[in-house]
N, C-alpha and C positions, 0 to 999 in steps of 0.2 A: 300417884304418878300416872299419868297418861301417855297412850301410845302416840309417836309422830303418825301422823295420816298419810297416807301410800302417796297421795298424786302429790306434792312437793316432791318429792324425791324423784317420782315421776317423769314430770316436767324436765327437773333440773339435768338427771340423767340424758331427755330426750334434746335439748338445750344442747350439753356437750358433746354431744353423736353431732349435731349440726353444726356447729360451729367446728368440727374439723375434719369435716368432708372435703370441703373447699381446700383445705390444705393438704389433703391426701391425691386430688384431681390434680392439684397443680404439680404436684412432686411427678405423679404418671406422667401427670405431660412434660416438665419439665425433661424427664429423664428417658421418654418413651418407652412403652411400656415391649413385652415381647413380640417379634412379629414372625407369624408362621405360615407355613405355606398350605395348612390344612391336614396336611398326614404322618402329621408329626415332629416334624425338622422346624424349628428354633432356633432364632439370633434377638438374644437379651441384651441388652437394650434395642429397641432397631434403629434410635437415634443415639451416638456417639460422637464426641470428638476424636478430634484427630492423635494419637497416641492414645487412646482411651483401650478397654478392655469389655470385649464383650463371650456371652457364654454360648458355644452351638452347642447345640444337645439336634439329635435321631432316634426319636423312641419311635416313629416310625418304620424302623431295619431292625431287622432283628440278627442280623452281624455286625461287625466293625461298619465304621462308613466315616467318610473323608467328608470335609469341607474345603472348598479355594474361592477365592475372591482375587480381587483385581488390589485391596486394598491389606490382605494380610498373607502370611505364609499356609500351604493346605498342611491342614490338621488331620487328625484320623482321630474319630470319636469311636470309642470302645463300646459296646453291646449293652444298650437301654444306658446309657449314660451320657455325659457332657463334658465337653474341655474350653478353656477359656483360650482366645485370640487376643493377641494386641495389633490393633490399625496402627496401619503405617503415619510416620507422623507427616509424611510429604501427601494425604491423601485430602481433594477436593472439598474447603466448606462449601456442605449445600448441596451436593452430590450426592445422588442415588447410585449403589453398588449394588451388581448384585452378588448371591455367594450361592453357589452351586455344590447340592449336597447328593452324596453316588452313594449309593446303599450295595455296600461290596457281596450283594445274592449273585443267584446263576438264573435269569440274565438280571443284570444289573437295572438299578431305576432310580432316577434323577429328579431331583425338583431343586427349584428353585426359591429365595426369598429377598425381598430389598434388604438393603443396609442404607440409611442415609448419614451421613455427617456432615454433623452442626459446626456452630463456628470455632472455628480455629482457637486454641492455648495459645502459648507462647510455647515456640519452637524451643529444645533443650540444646543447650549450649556448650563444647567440654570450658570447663575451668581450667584456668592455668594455674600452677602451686608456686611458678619461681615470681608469679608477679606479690608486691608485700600490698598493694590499694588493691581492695575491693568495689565493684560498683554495686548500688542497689538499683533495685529492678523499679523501672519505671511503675508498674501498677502496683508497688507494697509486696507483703509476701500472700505468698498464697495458702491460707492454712485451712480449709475445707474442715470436712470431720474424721481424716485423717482412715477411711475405710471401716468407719465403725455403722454406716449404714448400706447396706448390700441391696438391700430391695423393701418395700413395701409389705406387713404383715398384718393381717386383717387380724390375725386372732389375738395380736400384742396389741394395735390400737384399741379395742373390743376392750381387752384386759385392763388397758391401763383407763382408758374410760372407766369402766365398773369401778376401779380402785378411788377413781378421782371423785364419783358419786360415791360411795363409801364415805369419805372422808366427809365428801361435805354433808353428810346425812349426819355422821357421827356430831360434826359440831355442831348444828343445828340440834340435836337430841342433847347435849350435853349444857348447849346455852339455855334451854327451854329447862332442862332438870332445875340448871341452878335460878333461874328466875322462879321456880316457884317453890325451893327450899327456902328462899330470904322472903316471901310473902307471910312465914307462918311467925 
């Protein structure tokens, strides 16, 4: 029995790190990544649509500290922590907000950071129950992945790479075994 040689594996490893980079870039940008004002104050995603949710966090204050925008209700973010906003769903595709964050010290101090929203969903509608016809929605349904991705995680892509080299190490070591038990 002989050992696999390292750079196959190598390679293959370094192969799958490349080939999903490009789809890690496009997810950031798709979903823009956090944008901050430099000393701390955060609004995650900085690109949203309109009824979308986004997260301020203030680890810049080290009191409570409020957040208000033009596009949501002012929040109060609790000490080294974060709270999620929902934007209003009547708010501008394409539009730069800003959202102004007060760090409740003695004296007070203020930054600011953009919000932009992208293009417009489909506006929510109430339903009626006494009508018996339903209509379906011109673009299909919309089934997403249902919030079971939150954000980008380097150390799960990393991990699930390593796993997916593994595997393909293991069959590549297992097909080589058996082609040279049927040689003998």
């Amino acid at each position: 029995m002989r050992a696999i040689p390292v750079t196959p594996v190598a390679l293959l490893g370094a192969a799958a790190l490349a080939l999903s980079a490009p789809a890690v870039t496009a997810y950031a940008a798709a979903t823009g990544g956090p944008s901050t004002s430099g000393s701390g104050y955060t609004v995650t995603p900085s690109v949203v649509a309109p009824g979308g949710q986004v997260t301020l966090a203030a680890k810049g204050c080290s009191t409570t500290a409020t957040a208000s925008s033009a596009v949501f209700d002012t929040v109060t973010i609790p000490t080294a922590g974060s709270v999620r906003a929902t934007v209003d769903w009547d708010a501008k595709p394409g539009a730069a907000y800003q959202v102004t964050f007060t760090c409740n010290t003695s004296p007070s101090s203020t930054a600011t950071v953009n919000l932009t929203i992208s293009a417009a969903t489909s506006t929510p509608t109430a339903s009626s129950t006494s009508s018996a016809v339903s209509t379906a929605s011109p673009a299909g349904v919309q089934g997403g992945l249902g919030g079971s991705i939150n954000s980008v995680n380097s150390g799960k892509i990393v991990a699930g790479t390593a796993l997916a080299v593994a595997a393909a190490a293991g069959t590549v070591f297992m097909v080589r075994r058996r082609k040279e038990s049927r040689s003998h």
